[in-house]
DOVO-384082 format. One line per 5 residues: number of its first residue (from 1); their letters; for each residue x, y, z of C-alpha. Coordinates in Angstrom, 3 decimals. Each point is the difference from the previous one (the first is absolute). Example, Ala and Ser with C-alpha at 12.3 -4.5 7.8 and 13.67 -1.06 7.14 Angstrom:
<drenros>
1 = as = 12.300,-4.500,7.800  1.370,3.440,-0.660
</drenros>
This chain:
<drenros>
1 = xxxxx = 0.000,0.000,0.000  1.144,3.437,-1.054  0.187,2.556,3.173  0.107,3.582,-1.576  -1.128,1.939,3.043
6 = xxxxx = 0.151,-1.375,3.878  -1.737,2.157,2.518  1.802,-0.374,3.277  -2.886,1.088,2.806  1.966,1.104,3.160
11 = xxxxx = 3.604,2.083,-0.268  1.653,-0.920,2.901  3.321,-2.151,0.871  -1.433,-2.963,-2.303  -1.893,1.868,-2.633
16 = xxxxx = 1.961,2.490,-1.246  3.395,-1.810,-0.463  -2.420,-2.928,-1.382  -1.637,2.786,-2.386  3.362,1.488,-0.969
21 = xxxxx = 1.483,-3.419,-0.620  -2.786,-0.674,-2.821  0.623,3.658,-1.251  3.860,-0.448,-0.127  -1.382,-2.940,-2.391
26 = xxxxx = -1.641,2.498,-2.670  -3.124,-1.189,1.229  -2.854,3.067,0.577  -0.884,0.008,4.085  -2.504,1.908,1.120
31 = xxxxx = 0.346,0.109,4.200  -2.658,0.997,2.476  0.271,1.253,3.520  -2.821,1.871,1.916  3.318,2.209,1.202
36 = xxxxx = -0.177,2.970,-2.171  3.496,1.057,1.146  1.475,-3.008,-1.028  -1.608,-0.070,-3.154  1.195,3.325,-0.941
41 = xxxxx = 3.526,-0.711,1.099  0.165,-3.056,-2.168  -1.347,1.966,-2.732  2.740,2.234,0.551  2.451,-3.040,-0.225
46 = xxxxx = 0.779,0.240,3.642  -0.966,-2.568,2.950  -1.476,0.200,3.176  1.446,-2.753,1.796  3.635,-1.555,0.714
51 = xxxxx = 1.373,-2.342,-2.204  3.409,-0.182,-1.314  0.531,0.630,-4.227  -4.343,0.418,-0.054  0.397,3.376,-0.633
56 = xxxxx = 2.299,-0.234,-3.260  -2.276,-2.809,-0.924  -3.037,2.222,0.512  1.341,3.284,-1.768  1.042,-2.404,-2.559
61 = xxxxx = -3.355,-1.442,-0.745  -2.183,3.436,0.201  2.092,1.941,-2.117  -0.276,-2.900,-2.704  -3.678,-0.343,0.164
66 = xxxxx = -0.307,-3.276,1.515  -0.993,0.854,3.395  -3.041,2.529,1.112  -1.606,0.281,3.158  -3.639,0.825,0.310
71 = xxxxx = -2.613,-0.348,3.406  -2.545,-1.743,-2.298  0.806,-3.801,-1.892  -0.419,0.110,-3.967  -0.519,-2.688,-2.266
76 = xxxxx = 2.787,-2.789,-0.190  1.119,-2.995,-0.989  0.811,-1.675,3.296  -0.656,1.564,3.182  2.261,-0.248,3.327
81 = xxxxx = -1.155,0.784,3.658  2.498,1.085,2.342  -1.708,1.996,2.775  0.284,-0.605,3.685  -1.765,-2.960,2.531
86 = xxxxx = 0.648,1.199,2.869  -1.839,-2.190,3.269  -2.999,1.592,2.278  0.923,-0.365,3.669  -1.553,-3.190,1.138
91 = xxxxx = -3.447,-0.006,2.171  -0.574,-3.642,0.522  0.962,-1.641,3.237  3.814,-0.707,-1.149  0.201,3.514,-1.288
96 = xxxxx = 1.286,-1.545,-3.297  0.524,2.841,-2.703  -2.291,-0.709,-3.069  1.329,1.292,-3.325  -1.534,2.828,-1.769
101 = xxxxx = -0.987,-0.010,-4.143  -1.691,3.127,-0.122  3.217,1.345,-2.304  -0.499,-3.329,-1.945  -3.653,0.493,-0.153
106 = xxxxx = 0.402,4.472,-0.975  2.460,-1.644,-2.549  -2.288,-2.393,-1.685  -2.679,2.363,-0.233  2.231,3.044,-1.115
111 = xxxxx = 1.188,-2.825,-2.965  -3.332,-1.471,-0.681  -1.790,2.291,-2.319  3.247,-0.039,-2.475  0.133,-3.831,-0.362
116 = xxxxx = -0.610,-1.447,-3.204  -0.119,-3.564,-1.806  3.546,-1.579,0.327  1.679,2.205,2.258  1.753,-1.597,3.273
121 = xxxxx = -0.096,1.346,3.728  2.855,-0.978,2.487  -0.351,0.794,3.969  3.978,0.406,0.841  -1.114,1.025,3.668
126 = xxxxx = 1.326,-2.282,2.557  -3.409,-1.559,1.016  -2.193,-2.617,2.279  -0.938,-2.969,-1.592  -2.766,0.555,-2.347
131 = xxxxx = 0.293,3.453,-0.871  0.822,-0.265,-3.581  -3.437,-1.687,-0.332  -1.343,2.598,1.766  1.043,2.537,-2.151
136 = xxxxx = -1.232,-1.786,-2.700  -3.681,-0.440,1.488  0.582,3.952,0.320  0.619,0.487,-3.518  -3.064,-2.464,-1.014
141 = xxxxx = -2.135,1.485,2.287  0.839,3.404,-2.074  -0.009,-1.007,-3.103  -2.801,-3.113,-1.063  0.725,0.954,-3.717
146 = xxxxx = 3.512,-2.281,0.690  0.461,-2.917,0.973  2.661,-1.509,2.481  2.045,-3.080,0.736  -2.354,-0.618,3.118
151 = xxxxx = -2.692,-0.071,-2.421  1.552,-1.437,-3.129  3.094,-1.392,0.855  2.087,-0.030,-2.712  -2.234,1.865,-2.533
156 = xxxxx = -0.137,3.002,1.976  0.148,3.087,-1.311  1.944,1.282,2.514  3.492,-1.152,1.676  0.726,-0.225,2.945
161 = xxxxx = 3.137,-0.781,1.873  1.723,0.658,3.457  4.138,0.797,-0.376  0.989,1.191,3.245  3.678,2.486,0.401
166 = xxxxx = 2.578,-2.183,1.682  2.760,2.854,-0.181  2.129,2.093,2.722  -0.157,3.685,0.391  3.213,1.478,-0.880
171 = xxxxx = 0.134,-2.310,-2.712  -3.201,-0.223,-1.817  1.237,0.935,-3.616  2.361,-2.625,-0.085  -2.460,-2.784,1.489
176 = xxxxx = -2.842,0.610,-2.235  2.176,-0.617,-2.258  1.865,-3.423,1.421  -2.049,-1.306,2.203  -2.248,-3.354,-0.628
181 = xxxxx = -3.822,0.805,-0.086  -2.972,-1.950,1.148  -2.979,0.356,-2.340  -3.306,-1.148,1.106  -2.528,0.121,-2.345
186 = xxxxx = -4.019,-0.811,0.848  0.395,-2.466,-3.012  3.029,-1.316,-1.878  -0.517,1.961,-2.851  0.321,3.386,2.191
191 = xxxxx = 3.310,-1.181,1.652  1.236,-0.801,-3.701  -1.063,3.765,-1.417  1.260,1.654,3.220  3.641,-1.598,-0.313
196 = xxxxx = -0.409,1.671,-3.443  -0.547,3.172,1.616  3.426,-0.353,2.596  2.329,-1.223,-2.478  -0.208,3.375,-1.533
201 = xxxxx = 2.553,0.353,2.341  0.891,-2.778,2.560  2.844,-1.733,-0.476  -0.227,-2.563,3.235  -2.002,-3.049,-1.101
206 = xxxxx = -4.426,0.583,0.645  -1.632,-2.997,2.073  -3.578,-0.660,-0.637  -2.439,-1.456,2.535  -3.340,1.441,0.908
211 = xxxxx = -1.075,3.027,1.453  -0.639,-1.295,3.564  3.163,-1.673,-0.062  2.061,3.488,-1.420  -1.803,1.769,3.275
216 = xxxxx = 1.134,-2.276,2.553  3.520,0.090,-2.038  0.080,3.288,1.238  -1.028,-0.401,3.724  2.253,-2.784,0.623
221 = xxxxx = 3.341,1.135,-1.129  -0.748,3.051,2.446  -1.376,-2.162,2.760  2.918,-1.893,-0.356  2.543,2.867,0.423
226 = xxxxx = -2.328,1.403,2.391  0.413,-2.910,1.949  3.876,-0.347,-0.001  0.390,4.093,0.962  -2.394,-0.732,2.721
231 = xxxxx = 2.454,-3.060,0.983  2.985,2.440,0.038  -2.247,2.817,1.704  -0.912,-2.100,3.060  3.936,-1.244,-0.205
236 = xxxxx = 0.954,3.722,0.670  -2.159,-0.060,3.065  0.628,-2.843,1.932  4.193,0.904,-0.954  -0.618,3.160,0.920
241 = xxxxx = -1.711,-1.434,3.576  3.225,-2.179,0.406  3.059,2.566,-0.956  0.555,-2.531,-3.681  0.687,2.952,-2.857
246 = xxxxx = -2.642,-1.538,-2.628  2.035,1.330,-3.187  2.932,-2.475,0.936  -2.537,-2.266,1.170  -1.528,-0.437,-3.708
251 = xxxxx = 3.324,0.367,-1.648  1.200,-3.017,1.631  -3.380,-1.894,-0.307  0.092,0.531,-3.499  3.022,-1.441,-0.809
256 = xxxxx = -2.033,-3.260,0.549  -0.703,-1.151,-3.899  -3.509,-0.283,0.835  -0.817,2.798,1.820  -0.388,3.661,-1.534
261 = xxxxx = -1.543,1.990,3.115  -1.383,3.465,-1.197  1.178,3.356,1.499  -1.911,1.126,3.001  -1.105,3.603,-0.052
266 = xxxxx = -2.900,2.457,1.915  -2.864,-1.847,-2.261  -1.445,-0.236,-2.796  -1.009,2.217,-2.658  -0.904,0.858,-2.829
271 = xxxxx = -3.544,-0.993,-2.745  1.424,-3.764,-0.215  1.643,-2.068,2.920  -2.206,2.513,3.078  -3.322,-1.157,-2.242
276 = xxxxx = -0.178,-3.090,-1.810  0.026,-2.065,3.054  -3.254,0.895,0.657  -1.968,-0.640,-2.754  1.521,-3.686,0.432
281 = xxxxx = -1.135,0.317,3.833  -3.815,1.908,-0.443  -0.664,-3.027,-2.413  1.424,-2.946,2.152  0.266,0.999,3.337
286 = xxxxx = -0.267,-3.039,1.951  2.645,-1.768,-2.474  2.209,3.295,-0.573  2.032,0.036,3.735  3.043,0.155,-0.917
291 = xxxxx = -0.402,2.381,-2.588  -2.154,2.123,2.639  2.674,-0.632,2.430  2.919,1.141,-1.832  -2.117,3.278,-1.027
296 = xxxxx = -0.404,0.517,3.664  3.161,0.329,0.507  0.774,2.261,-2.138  -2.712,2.864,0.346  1.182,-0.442,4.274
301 = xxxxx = 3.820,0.688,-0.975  -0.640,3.588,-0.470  -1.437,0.219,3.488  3.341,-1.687,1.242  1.930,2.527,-1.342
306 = xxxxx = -2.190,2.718,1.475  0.578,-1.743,3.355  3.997,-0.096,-0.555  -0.126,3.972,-1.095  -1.790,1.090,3.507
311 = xxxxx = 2.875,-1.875,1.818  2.439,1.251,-2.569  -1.457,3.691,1.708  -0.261,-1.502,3.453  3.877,-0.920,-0.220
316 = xxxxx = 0.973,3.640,-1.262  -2.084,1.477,2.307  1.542,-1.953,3.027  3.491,0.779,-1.485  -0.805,3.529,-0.575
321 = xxxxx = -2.106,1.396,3.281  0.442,3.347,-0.557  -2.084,-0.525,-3.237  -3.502,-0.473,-0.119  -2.446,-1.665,-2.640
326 = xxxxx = -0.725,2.963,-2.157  4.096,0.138,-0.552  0.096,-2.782,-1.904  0.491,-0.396,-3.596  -0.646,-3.213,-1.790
331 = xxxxx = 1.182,-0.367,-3.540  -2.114,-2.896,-1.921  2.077,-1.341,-2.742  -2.554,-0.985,-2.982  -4.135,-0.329,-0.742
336 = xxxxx = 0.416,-1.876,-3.200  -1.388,-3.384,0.252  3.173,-1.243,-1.697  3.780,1.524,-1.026  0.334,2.207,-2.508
341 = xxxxx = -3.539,0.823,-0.977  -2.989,2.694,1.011  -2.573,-2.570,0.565  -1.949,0.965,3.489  -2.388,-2.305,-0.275
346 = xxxxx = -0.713,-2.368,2.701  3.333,0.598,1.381  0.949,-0.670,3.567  2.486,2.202,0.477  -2.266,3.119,-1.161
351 = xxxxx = -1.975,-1.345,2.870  2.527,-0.434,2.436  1.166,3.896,-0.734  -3.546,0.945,0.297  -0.286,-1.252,3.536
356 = xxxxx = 3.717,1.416,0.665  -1.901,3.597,-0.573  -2.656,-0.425,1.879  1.727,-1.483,2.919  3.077,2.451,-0.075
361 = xxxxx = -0.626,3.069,1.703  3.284,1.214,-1.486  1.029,0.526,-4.195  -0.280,-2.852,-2.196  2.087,-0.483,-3.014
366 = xxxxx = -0.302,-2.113,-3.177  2.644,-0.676,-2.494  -2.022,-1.302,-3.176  2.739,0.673,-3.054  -2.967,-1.210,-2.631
371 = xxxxx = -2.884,2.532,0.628  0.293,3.976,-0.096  -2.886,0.014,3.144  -1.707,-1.476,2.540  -3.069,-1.881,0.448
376 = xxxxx = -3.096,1.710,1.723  0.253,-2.036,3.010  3.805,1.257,0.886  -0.441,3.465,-0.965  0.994,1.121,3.014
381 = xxxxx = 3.407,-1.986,-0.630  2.790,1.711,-1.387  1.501,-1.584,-3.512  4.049,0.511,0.212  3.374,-1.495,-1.558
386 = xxxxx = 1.335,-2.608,1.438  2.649,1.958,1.077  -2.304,2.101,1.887  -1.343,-2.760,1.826  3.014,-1.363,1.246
391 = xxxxx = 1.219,2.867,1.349  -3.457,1.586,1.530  -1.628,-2.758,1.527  0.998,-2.370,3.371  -2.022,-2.976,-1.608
396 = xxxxx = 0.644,-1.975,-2.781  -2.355,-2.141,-1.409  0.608,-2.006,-3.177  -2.968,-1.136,-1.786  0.857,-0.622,-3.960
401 = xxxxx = 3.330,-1.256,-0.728  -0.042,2.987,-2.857  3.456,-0.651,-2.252  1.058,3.224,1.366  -0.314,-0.409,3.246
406 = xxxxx = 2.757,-3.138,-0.748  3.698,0.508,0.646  -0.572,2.852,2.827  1.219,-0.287,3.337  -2.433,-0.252,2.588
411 = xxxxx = -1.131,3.497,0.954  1.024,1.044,4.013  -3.097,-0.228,2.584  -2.232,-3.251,0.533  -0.684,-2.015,-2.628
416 = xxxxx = -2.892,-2.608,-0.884  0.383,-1.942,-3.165  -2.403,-1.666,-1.666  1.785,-1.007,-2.913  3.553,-0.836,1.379
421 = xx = 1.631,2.697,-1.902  1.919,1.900,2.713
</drenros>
């Protein structure tokens, strides 16, 4: 099947280096974001996120003609969903989160009056089991003039597939690119027409299986790493309880053939490893415990470090008793979810300097080299150099092992490290 014009609904960290990947191909993309501002900085051949060698790709691909951004989807050949599913806080008994497809379901309907005979829709979103066909119901719910391959199998005039993004921020235009996909189609023939779509410009090999099987693809390779960092997390406790440093701890574990023991850190962050979990757990939760388990253990790390920050202030205090609370300065060392990216979201450590400013009676200070300014909730925070930092403030604390943050000396005053850098 010929692909002339992909519309890529959603311009965030997945869409837009997807969209600008089929551009750089001399294929016409047409992507959507309900973000006016970052529609008219694409248009502009600029980006509004963090990604290394997107923006050359971007500038690239507007000024060409391949690649326009627009808040409304036009007609297309094959249609790709990347928006957000986030999770609702849970209000059953077991306070299990529940995930949320209203993005999916605005997307569907934003998409459905442009369909037409032949044309293919993928959901890229990291999703629960069963959300590709709910999109699909959606989309046949909208428009009864089509048919669908819940309806008509493989006669449908409509394809529909689930591919979900299995690449790392930092180093998303080189993954797309590399990387193996999964491709679940609702029938065989829409796995087979949406490979056709990816090898536009995949090079790693694309694994069919069914759209069910794509989803849970997903939400086990994140429960699994989920699992081991929550392994490593409650590691850094219980060494921390009995004076063991955990960094040396792992090293020397690891040396084991079999054993590769993830880094522990303050959580877990982020749209992918904080989230999937729980769409595995809301569906199964008397067979998911481990996988709840594990997720527990996480979200309460952040609340650990909280605990070892007041005694970090109880200690200077006590050291220092001709200062009082308001006199001192804590210096929080990264928001990002990850190194060497803006991403805020879900992210621990934004957390974790959130309760730092409420708690601290005295100045706050965040070194964040990848954004210009703060989020809402640490307004009141001041944004400085790392320089700054280390010479201003009485308390370190390290939260994203930032590449450079690496190769300094450990700044004078008390210390808590998260991420064993110091």
């Amino acid at each position: 099947m010929n692909f002339e014009t992909i519309c890529v609904v959603g311009l965030g960290y997945i869409g837009l280096p997807t969209a600008t990947m089929f551009a750089s191909r001399r294929k016409k993309v047409i992507g959507v974001d309900v973000n006016q501002h970052a529609v008219d900085t694409i248009n502009r051949g600029e980006i509004h996120i963090v990604e290394p060698e997107l923006d050359i790709a971007v500038h690239a691909a507007v000024k060409e003609g391949y690649l326009r951004a627009t808040t409304r989807p036009e007609p297309a050949d094959a249609f790709l969903v990347a928006v957000p599913t986030p999770f609702k806080k849970g209000a059953d008994a077991g306070n299990i989160p529940t995930p949320d497809l209203s993005y999916i379901q605005a997307a569907a309907d934003s998409i459905a009056p442009v369909l037409k005979k032949g044309d293919l829709v993928i959901l890229e979103s990291t999703s629960p089991v069963g959300a590709t066909e709910q999109m699909a119901a959606w989309l046949a719910e909208a428009r009864s003039d089509l048919s669908f391959p819940q309806h008509s199998g493989e006669e449908s005039d409509i394809r529909v597939a689930h591919c979900p993004e299995r690449v790392l921020p930092g180093h998303v235009m080189h993954e797309l690119i590399e990387n193996d996909r999964i491709i679940g189609g609702m029938t065989g023939k829409c796995a087979q027409i949406a490979r056709d779509l990816y090898k536009i410009f995949v090079r790693g090999e694309c694994l069919l299986t069914t759209a069910r099987t794509a989803e849970m693809a997903k939400l086990t390779e994140n429960a699994f790493r989920d699992t081991n960092i929550a392994f490593a997390n409650e590691l850094s406790i219980i060494c921390d309880k009995v004076g063991i440093d955990v960094w040396e701890l792992i090293r020397l574990a690891n040396r084991h053939p079999r054993v590769n023991i993830l880094q522990p850190g303050p959580g877990v962050g982020g749209h992918c490893i904080a989230v999937d979990p729980w769409f595995i757990v809301s569906e199964t939760p008397e067979e998911a415990r481990l996988i709840k388990t594990a997720r527990e253990v996480n979200d309460g790390k952040p609340n650990w470090v909280v605990s070892k920050i007041k005694q970090a202030v109880a200690d200077f205090l006590q050291a220092n008793p001709d200062r009082t609370a308001k006199d001192v300065t804590i210096a929080c060392y990264g928001i990002a979810f990850k190194p060497d990216i803006d991403d805020l979201r879900e992210s621990p450590d934004l957390e974790i300097a959130s309760v730092v400013l409420d708690d601290n009676p005295g100045k706050t200070l965040v070194v964040e080299p990848n954004i210009n300014e703060l989020p809402k909730k640490l307004e009141l925070a001041e944004l400085v150099s790392i320089n700054e930092a280390e010479k201003e403030a009485d308390i370190h604390v390290m939260l994203v092992d930032h590449k450079s943050f690496k190769g300094n000396k450990a700044p004078g005053g008390i210390i808590v490290d998260t991420k064993g850098v110091w």
